[in-house]
C-alpha positions as semicolon CSV with decimal commas, in nm:
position;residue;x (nm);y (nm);z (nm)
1;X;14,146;14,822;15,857
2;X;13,905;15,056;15,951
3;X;14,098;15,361;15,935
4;X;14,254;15,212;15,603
5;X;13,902;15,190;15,482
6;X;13,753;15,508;15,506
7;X;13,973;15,669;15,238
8;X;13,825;15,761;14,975
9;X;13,893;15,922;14,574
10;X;13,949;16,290;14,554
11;X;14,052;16,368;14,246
12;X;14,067;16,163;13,944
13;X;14,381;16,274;13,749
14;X;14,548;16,171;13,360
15;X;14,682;15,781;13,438
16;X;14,545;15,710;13,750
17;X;14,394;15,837;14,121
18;X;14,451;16,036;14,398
19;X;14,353;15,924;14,745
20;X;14,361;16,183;15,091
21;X;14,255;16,059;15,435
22;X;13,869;16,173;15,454
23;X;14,012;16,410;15,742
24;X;14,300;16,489;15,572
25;X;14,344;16,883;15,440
26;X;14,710;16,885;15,400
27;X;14,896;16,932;15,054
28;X;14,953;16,590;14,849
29;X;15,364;16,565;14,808
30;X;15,410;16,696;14,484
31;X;15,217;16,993;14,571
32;X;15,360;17,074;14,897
33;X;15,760;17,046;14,729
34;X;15,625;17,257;14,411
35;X;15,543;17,539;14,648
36;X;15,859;17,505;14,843
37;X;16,058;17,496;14,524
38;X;16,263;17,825;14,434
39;X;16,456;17,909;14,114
40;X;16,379;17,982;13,745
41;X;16,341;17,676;13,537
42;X;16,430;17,674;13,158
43;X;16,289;17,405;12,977
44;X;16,476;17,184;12,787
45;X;16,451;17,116;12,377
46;X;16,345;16,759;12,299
47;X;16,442;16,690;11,918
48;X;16,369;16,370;11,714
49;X;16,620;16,158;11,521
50;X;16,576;16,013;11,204
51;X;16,441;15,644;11,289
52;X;16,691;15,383;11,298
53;X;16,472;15,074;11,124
54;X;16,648;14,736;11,351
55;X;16,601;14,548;11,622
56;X;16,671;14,772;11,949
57;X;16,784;14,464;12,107
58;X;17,096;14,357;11,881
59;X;17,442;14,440;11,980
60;X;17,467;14,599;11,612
61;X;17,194;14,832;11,631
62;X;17,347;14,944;11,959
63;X;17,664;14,997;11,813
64;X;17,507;15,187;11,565
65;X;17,351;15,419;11,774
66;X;17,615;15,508;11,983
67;X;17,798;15,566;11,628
68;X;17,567;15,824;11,535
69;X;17,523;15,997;11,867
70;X;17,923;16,015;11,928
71;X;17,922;16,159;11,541
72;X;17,603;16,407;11,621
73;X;17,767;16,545;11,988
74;X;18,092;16,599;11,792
75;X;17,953;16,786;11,524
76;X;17,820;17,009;11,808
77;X;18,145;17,062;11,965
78;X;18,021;16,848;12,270
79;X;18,296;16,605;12,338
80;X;18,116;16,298;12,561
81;X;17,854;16,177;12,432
82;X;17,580;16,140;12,726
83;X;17,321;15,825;12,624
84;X;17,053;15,688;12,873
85;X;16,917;15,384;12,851
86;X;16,664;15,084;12,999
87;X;16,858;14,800;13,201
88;X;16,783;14,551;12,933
89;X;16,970;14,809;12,657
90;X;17,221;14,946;12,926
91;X;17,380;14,622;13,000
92;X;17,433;14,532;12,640
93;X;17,558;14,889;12,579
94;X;17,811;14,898;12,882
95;X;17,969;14,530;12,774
96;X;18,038;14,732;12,425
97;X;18,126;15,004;12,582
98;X;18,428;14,806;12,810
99;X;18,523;14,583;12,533
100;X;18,595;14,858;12,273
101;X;18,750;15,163;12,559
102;X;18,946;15,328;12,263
103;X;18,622;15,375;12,017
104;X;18,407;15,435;12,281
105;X;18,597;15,635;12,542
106;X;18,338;15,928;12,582
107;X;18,059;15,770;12,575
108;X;17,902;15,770;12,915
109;X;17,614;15,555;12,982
110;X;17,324;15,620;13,218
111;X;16,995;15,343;13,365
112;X;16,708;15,569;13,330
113;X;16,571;15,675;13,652
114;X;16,208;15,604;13,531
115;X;16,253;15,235;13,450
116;X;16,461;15,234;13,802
117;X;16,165;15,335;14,028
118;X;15,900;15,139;13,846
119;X;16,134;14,833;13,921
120;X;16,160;14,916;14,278
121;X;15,851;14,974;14,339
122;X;15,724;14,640;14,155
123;X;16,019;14,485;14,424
124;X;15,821;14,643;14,687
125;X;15,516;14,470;14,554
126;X;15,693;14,199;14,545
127;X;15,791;14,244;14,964
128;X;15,415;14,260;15,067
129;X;15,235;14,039;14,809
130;X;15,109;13,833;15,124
131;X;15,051;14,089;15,356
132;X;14,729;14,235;15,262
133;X;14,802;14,456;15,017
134;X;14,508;14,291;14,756
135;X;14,258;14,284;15,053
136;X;14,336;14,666;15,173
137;X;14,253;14,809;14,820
138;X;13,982;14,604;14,740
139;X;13,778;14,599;15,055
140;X;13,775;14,952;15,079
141;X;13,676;14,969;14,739
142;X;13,924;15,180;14,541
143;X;14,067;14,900;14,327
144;X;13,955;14,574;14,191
145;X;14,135;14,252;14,278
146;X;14,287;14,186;13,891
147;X;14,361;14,595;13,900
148;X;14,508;14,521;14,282
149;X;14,732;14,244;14,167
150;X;14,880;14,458;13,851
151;X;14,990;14,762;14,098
152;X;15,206;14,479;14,252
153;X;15,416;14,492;13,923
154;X;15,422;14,865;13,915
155;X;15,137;14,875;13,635
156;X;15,038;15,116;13,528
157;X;15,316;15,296;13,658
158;X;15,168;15,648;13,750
159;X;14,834;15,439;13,937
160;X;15,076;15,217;14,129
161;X;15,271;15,499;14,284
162;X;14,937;15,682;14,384
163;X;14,860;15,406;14,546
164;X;15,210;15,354;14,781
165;X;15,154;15,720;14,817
166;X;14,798;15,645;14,942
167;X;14,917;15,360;15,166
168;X;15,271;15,533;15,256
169;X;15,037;15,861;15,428
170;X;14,801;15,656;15,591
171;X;15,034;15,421;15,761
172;X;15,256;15,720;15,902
173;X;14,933;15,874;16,022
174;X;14,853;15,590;16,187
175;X;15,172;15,524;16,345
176;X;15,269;15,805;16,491
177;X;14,892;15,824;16,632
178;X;14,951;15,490;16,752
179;X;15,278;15,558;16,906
180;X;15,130;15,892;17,031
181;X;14,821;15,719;17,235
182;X;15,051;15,485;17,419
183;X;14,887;15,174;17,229
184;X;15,242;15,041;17,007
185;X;15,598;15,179;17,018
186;X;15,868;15,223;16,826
187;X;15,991;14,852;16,909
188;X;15,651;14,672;16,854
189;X;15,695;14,438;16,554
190;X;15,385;14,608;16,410
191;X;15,560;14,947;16,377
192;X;15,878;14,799;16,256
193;X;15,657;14,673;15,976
194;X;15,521;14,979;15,917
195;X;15,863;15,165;15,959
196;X;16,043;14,943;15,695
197;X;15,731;15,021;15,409
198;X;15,763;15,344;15,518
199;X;16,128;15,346;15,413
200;X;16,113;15,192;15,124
201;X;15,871;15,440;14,982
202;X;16,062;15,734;15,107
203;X;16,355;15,605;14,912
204;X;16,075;15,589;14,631
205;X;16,028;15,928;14,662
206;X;16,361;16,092;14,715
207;X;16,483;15,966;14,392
208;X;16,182;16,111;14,205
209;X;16,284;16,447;14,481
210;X;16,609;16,401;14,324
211;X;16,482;16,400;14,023
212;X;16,272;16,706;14,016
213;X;16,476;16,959;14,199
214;X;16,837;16,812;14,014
215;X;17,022;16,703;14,329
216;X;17,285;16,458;14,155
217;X;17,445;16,357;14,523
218;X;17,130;16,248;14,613
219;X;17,001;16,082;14,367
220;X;17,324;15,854;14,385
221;X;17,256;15,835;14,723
222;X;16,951;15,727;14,685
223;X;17,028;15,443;14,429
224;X;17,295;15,291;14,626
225;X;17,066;15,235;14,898
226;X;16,828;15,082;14,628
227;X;17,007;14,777;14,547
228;X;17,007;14,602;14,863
229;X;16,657;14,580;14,800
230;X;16,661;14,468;14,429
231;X;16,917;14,223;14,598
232;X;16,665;14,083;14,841
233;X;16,366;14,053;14,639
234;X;16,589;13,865;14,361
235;X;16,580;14,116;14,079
236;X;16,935;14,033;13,995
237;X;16,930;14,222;13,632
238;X;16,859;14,565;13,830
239;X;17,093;14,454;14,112
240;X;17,394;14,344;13,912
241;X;17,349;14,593;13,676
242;X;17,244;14,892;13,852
243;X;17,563;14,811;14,115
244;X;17,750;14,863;13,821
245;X;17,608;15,214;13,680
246;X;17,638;15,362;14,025
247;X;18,002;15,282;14,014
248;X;18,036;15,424;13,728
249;X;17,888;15,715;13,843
250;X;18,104;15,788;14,156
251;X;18,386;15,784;13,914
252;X;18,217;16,033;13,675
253;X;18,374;16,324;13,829
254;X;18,782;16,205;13,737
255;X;18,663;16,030;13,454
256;X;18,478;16,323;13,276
257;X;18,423;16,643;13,481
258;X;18,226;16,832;13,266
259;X;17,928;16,591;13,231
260;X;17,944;16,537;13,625
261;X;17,991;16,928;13,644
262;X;17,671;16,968;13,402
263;X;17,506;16,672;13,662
264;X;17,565;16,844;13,973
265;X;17,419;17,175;13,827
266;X;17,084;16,964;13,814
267;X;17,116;16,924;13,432
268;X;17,072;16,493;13,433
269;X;16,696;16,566;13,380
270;X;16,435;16,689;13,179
271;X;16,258;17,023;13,200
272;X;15,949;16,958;12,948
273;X;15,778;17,265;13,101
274;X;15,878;17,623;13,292
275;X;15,679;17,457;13,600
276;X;15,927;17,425;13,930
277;X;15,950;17,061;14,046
278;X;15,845;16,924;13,702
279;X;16,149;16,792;13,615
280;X;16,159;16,388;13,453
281;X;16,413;16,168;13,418
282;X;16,520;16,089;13,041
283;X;16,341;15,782;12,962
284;X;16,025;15,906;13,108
285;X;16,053;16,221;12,865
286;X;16,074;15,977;12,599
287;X;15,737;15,812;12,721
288;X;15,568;16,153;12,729
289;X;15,680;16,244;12,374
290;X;15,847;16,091;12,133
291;X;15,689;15,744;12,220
292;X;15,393;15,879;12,293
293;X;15,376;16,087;11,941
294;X;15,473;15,774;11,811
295;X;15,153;15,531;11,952
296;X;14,909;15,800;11,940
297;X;14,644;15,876;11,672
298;X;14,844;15,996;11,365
299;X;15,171;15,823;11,479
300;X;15,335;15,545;11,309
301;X;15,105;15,287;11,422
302;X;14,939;15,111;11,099
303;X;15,230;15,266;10,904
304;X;15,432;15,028;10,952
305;X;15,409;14,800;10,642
306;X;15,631;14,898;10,418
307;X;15,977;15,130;10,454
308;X;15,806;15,465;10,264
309;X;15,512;15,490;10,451
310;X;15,674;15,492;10,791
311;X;15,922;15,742;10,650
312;X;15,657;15,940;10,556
313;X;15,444;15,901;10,873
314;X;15,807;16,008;11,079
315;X;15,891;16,295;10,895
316;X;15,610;16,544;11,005
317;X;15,739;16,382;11,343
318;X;16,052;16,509;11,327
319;X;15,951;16,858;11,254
320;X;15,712;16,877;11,498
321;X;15,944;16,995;11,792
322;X;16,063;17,288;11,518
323;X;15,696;17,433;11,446
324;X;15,452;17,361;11,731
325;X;15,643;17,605;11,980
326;X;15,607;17,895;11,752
327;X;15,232;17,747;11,665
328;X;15,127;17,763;12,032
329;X;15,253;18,114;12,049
């Protein structure tokens, strides 16, 4: 606990903290696979849609949707119709999807990866609740117990994976010193604990590798080996449903081979920036921008009351994608 103890904040970043060993000088993750990442990277052009005023919920407004997108794709010559979704929308949207095969034949659904790895890692939570996890954090007095006992649910997102990540290095450092020094091995139940967190955050982190650099085999590689886990810890929405997507996704390539052929080329992501390893998965792009726009100062919130004034407060919205490149030029 000791060890565990003396880490301390090193740089406060946007949505949560950092944490290093206090004799720690090596690159965080990210940094280290940014530097190690080659290739050009083209970002990619996020556009808004006119607002579709229901409830997101309701098997009409999905059908809806998928109406308009399957109209929109065709109008651009694009002939399947690629929509992502949350597991709560994706379910409902893949029962429409099987029950109407003729309408909806190329459509192809996708779970967003960002809603994926928050739910994993708020099953993790879920694996140690009782093991210390509250007593590590607040004892060595980078969290709060209430703040402590959110990051168990994976919120806020971005704080709760610094904090695995803080956890995840320390725990390798001190196992393989541990194991080095003669004082556990490998087959001590202590570093079996340790080896089983430490697996369950690298599969954490090789989706969001995935993710970043475009690697489509991996990434389904990586969520098939997720939902033993959603499985165990009894998150049988994400289980069921996320069984169900990869499935659907090993069949992608017969089914339609030019989305898996655009997939495989890395192109299942979001480039918001020119930055190597920056890439996001879809419905995290939608948190960064258009919900974001959306919630922030000068967004639609308060403009809600009647049907003209959140017209009016979406429009400039809409446009903004349009101007602001050539404004910040």
């Amino acid at each position: 606990m000791t060890k565990i103890g003396s880490m301390h904040v090193l740089k406060t970043i946007k949505g949560g903290f950092k944490y290093r060993s206090s004799e720690s000088s090596a690159p965080t993750w990210h940094s280290y696979n940014a530097r190690k990442a080659q290739g050009s990277v083209t970002p990619t052009t996020i556009a808004y849609l006119p607002m579709l005023d229901a409830p997101a919920t309701e098997y009409a407004t999905i059908v809806n949707t998928l109406e308009i997108l399957q109209t929109n794709t065709n109008h651009l010559g694009q002939r399947k119709t690629v929509v992502f979704f949350d597991q709560a929308m994706y379910s409902k949207a893949m029962e429409l999807v099987l029950a109407n095969k003729d309408k909806f034949e190329d459509i192809v659904l996708m779970m967003g990866g960002f809603h994926i790895n928050m739910n994993f890692l708020a099953a993790v939570g879920k694996m140690i609740a009782e093991l210390g996890w509250e007593e590590l954090f607040t004892l060595s007095g980078i969290f709060t117990k209430n703040v402590s006992d959110n990051l168990l649910n994976a919120k806020p997102y971005s704080r709760c994976l610094a904090a695995h990540l803080a956890l995840y290095e320390t725990l390798v450092g001190l196992k393989l010193k541990a194991e080095n020094d003669g004082v556990i091995n490998q087959h001590h139940p202590l570093s079996r604990f340790w080896s089983k967190y430490i697996y369950l955050i690298d599969l954490c982190l090789c989706q969001l590798y995935a993710e970043k650099t475009g690697d489509w085999e991996l990434y389904i590689q990586v969520l098939t080996s997720m939902i033993p886990v959603f499985f165990a810890t009894d998150r049988q929405n994400y289980a069921r449903w996320l069984s169900i997507h990869v499935h659907d996704m090993k069949g992608l390539e017969k089914r339609a081979p030019a989305v898996h052929s655009e997939f495989a080329n890395g192109n299942f992501t979001v480039k918001r920036s020119a930055k190597k390893f920056s890439a996001v998965s879809a419905d995290m792009a939608l948190e960064q921008s258009i919900n974001r726009d959306v919630k922030c100062q000068g967004g639609l919130i308060g403009k809600s009351s009647t049907d003209s004034a959140r017209n009016n407060g979406f429009t400039p919205l809409m446009s903004k994608p349009r101007y602001l490149p050539a404004y910040m030029t």
